[in-house]
Structure formats: structure tokens, C-alpha cells
C-alpha positions as CSV (number, residue, x, y, z in Angstrom):
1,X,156.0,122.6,94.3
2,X,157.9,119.7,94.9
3,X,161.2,121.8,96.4
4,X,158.6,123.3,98.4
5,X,157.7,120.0,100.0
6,X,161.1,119.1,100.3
7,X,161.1,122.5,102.2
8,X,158.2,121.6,104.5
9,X,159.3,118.0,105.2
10,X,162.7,119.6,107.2
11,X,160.9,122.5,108.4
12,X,158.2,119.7,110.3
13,X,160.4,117.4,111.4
14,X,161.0,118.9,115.1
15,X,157.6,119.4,115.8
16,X,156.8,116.1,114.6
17,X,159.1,114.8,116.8
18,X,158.1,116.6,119.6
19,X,154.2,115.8,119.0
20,X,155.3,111.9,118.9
21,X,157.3,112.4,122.4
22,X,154.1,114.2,123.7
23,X,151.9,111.6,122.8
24,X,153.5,108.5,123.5
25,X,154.0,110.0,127.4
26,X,150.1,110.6,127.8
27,X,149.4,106.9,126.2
28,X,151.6,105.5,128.6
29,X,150.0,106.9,131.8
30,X,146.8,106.2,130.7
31,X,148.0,102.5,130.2
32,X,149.6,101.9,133.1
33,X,146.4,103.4,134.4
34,X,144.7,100.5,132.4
35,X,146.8,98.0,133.1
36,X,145.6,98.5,137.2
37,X,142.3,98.5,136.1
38,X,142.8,94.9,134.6
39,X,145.2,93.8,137.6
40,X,142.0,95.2,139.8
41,X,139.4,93.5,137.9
42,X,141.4,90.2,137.7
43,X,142.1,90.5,141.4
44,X,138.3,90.9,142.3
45,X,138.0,87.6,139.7
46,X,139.8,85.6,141.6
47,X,138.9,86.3,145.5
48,X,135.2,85.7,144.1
49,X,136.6,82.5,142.5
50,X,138.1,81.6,146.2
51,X,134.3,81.5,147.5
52,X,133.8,78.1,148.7
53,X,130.4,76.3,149.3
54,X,130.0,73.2,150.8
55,X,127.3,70.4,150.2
56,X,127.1,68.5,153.3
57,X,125.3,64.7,152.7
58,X,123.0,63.0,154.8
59,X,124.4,60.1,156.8
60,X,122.6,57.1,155.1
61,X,123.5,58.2,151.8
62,X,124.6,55.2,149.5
63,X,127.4,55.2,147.1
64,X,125.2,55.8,144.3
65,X,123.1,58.4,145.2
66,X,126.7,60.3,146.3
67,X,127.8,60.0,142.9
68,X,125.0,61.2,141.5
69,X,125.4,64.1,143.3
70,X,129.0,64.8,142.7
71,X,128.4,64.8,139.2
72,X,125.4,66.7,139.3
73,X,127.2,69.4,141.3
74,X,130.1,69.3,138.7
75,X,127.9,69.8,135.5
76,X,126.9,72.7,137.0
77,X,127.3,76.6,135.4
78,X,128.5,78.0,138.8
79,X,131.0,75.2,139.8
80,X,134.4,76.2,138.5
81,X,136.1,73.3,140.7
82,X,135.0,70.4,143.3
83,X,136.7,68.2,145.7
84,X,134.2,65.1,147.4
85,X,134.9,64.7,151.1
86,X,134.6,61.5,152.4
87,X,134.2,61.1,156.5
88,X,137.5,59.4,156.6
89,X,139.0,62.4,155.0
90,X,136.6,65.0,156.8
91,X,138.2,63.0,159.7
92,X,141.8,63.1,159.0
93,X,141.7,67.1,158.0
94,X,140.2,67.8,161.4
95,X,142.8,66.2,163.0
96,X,145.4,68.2,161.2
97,X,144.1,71.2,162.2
98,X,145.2,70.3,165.4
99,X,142.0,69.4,166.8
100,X,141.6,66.3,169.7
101,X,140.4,62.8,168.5
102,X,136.8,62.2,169.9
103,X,138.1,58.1,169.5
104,X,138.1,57.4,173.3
105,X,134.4,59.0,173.1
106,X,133.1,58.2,170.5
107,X,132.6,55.0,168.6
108,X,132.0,56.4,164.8
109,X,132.5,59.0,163.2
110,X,130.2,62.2,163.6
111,X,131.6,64.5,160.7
112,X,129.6,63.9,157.4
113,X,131.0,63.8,154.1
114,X,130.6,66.4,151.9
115,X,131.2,68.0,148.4
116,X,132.9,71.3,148.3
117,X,133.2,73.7,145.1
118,X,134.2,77.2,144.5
119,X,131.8,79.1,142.0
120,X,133.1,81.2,139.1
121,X,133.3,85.0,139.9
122,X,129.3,85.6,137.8
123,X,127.9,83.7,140.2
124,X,129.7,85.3,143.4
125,X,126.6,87.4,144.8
126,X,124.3,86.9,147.9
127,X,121.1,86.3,145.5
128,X,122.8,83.9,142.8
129,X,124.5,81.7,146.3
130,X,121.1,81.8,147.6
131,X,119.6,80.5,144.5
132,X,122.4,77.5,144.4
133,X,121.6,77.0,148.2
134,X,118.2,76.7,147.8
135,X,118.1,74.2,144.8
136,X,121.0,72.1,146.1
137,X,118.6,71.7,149.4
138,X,115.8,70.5,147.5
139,X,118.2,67.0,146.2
140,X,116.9,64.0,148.6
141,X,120.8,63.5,149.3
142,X,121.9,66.9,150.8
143,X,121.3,67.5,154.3
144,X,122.6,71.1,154.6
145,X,124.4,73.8,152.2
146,X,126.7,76.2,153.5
147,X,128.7,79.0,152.7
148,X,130.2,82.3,154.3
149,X,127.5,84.7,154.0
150,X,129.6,87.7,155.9
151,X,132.7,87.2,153.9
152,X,130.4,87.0,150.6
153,X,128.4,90.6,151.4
154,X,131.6,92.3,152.1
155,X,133.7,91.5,149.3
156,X,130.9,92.2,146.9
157,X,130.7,95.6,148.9
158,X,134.4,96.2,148.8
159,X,135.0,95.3,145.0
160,X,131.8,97.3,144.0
161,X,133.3,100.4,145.8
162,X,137.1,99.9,144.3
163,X,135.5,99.3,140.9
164,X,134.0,102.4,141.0
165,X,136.5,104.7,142.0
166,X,138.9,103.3,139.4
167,X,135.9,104.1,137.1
168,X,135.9,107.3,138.1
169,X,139.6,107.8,137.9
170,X,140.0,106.2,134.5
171,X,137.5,108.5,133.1
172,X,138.9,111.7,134.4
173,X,142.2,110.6,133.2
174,X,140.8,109.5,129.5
175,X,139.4,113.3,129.5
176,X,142.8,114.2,130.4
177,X,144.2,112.3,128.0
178,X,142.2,113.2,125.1
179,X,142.7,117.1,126.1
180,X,146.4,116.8,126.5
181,X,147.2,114.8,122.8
182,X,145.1,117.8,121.4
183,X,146.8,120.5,123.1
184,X,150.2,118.6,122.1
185,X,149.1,118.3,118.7
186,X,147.9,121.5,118.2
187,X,151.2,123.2,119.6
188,X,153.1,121.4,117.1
189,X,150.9,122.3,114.0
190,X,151.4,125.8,115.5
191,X,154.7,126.1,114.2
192,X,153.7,124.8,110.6
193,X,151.1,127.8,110.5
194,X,153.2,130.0,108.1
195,X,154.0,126.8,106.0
196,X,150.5,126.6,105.4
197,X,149.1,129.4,105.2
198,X,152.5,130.0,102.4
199,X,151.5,126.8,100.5
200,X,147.9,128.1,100.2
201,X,149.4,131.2,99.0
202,X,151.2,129.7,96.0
203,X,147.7,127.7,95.1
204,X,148.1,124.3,96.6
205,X,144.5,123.5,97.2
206,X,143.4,122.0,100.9
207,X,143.3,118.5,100.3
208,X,146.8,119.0,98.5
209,X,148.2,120.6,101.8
210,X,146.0,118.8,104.5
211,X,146.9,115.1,103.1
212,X,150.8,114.9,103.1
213,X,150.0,116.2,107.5
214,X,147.1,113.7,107.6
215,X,148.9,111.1,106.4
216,X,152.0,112.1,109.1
217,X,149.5,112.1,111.6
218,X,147.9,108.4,111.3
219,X,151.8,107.5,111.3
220,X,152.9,109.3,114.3
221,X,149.9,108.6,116.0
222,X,150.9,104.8,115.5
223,X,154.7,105.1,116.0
224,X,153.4,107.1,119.3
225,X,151.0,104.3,120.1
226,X,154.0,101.5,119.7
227,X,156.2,103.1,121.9
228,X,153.2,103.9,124.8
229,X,152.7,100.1,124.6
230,X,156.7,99.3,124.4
231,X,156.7,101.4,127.9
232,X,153.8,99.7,129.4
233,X,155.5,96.6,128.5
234,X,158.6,97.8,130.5
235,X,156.7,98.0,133.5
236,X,154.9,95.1,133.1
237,X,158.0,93.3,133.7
238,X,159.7,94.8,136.1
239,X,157.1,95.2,138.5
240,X,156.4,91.2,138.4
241,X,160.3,90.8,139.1
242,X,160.0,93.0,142.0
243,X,156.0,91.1,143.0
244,X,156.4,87.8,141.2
245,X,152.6,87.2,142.7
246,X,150.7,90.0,140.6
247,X,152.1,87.1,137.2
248,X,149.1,85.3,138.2
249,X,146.8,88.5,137.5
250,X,148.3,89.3,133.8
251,X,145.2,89.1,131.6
252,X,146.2,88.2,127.7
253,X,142.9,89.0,126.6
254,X,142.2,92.2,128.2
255,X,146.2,93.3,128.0
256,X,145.7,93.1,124.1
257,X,142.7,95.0,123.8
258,X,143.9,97.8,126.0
259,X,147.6,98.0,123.5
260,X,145.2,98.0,120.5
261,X,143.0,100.6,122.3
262,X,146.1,102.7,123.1
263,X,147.1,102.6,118.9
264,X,143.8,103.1,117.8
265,X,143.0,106.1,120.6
266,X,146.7,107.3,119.2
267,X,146.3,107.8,115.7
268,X,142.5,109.0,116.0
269,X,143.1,111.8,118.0
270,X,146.5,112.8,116.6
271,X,144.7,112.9,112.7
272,X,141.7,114.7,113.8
273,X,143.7,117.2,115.8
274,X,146.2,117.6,113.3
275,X,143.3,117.9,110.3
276,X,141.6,120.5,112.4
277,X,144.4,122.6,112.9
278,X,145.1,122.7,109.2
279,X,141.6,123.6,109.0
280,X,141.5,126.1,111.5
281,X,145.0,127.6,109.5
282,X,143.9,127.6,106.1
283,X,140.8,129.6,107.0
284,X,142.4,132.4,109.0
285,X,144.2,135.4,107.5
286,X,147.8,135.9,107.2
287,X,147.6,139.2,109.8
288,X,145.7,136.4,112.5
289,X,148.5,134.2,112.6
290,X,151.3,136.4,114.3
């Protein structure tokens, strides 16, 4: 029994091989699939974050009632970042912008100060803003809240509609995916049929002759996984040479999950496929299998 093995280890090899060729070319589209998904997501993320709302104070507000209101807008859930305008400054960022000095005019300043903060992506929709609007209007310091309602509406829109197609798309190619690793597995087991069918023969019992191909498969299924990943990797890289901007989008988090996905997704489908097929061998007769 043991020459035997010896005999089905050289016999598998090539299909092994091919299987783990197979397989590692379908985890890499569907990752690079991923990997747009996140760069998407994270894109979305951060034009959300860019929303900017300003808190405009009343003229006779004192120092102290100011800083209480800075710091109450910092403390905030929804305030990812703040910046306190004072009139001076309100002043001299008007003039940049190339606009005329009302000086000859007029004898004070009219612009108020203000506190401006961008919100973290959660809190990026028309009812959560209008929620913040409302409650920052209530404070006895604030005279008005604003923020670009238009440009708030149509992002939302715009992201909801890109979000789902790529939901749609990432499904369709998971199905894809799932159907193709079978079909590649099962070819390769397909040319093991008479070394199965022979070791059953001889009186190897199943889980004698299904373990040695289970085992193969977990293993292939990872080595296939690992060099998926190794490819994603690849261009990872050389895309943000070629657009150094799409760096800022690289998710750690999510990037790991979707490599330990990609393994995982690997090895499952490869051992049941490969256990199946074993199964699906050892129960048909010796005629059925030419």
C-alpha cells in the first residue's frame, strides 16, 4: 500500500499543480475586485469627511461664552476636526480670496466669527446634519448654522448608487468565483478517478483514500490563497507608483480581512470540492468512469 501511495503521489502532482494555478488566478480577480471595493468605500469615507459645517456666533458674544462653545462643538460625536474663526481672520481670508476691502466704507468689521468642523462620514446625511443644525441653533451663542445642503443630497445619492453596483458586481463575481474553483477542482480530481477508484479496488477504505486528497487540498487551497494575495500585493504597489494619491485610500484593516478572506475562501472551497469528488468517484462503477 505504501508503493501504491508513492505511485499516487507522482501520478497527482500535475493536476495538483494545475488546480493550484487555477485557483490562485480566480482569488486574484476577485481580490483586486475587493481591493476597489475598499478604495471605493474609503473614497466615499473621505468626501463625507470633507463636509464642512459652519457655526456662525452672534456679534456680542464674550470670550467665555465662545469658548464654551468651541469646546462644546469639539466634544462632540460628529466633529472629526474644528478650526475657530475669529473676525480678524474671517477678515484676512476674505481678502485673500481676492475680494475688495470694505475699509474706506466701513468702520468695523461685518463678517462674524465662527467655528467650522467637518463631521465623520456616520454622520454625513441630510437627517443626522439637520439634527446637528437644529441643536447647535438652540445654544444662546450661535446665531446661524450652515452647511451645503445640495452638495450633501448628491453625494449621498452618488455613493449610494456606486455602492450598489459594486454590490452587485462583487456578488456576481463571488458566484463566479466559487463556480470556477469548483469546476477547476473538479477537473483536476478528474484525472485521479482511476487512482481511486484502483485504491478502492485493492480495499483501502474511504477515509483511507479521501484523507491523504483532503489533506492536499486544505494545503493547496492555502499555497493558492498565498500567492492570490502575493499578486494583489503586486498591484497594490504598482498602481500607487503610477497614482501616488489612491496611498491615502489603502485601508490596513479592511486590506487584512479581505487577504484572510481570500485564504480562508481558498482552502474551503478547494477541500470541499476535492472531498466531493472523491465522493462522487468512490460511489460510481468502474464502466461510469470512462
Amino acid at each position: 500500500m505504501a508503493q501504491f501511495g508513492k505511485g499516487y503521489s507522482k501520478r497527482s502532482t500535475p493536476s495538483y499543480l494545475m488546480a493550484i494555478v487555477g485557483v490562485s488566478v480566480v482569488l486574484f480577480l476577485l481580490g483586486v475586485m475587493g481591493w476597489f471595493v475598499i478604495n471605493a468605500n474609503k473614497l466615499g469615507q473621505t468626501f463625507r469627511e470633507n463636509i464642512e459645517v459652519q457655526v456662525f456666533t452672534r456679534e456680542n458674544t464674550n470670550a467665555k461664552d465662545s469658548a464654551a462653545l468651541v469646546q462644546y462643538v469639539a466634544s462632540q460625536p460628529y466633529t472629526k476636526s474644528y478650526e475657530y474663526i475669529t473676525k480678524d481672520l474671517a477678515k484676512k481670508r476674505y481678502l485673500q480670496d481676492g475680494n475688495n476691502d470694505w475699509g474706506k466704507v466701513l468702520d468695523k468689521n461685518p463678517l462674524p466669527a465662527s467655528i467650522n468642523f467637518k463631521i465623520r462620514s456616520e454622520y454625513a446625511t441630510t437627517d443626522s446634519l439637520k439634527k446637528i443644525q437644529a441643536e447647535l441653533t438652540q445654544n444662546i451663542a450661535v446665531s446661524d448654522v450652515q452647511y451645503n445642503q445640495s452638495l450633501v443630497s448628491n453625494l449621498n445619492n452618488i455613493i449610494r448608487k456606486i455602492s450598489l453596483i459594486l454590490l452587485v458586481v462583487a456578488i456576481v463575481i463571488s458566484v463566479l468565483v466559487i463556480i470556477l474553483i469548483d469546476n477547476t477542482i473538479r477537473l483536476a480530481m478528474f484525472s485521479n478517478r482511476f487512482l481511486i477508484k484502483t485504491m478502492q479496488m485493492v480495499g483501502a477504505t474511504r477515509w483511507f483514500i479521501a484523507k491523504p486528497m483532503d489533506v492536499r487540498a486544505l494545503i493547496n487551497g492555502a499555497i493558492s490563497g498565498i500567492i492570490a494575495i502575493a499578486g494583489i500585493l503586486g498591484v497594490i504597489l504598482i498602481s500607487e507608483k503610477w497614482l501616488p494619491e489612491i496611498k491615502a485610500l489603502r485601508d490596513y484593516n479592511l486590506l487584512g480581512v479581505m487577504f484572510l478572506a481570500i485564504i480562508v475562501l481558498g482552502i474551503t472551497i478547494s477541500f470541499f470540492s476535492t472531498h466531493r469528488s472523491v465522493i462522487k468517484y468512490l460511489k460510481m462503477k468502474l464502466d461510469d468512469l470512462y
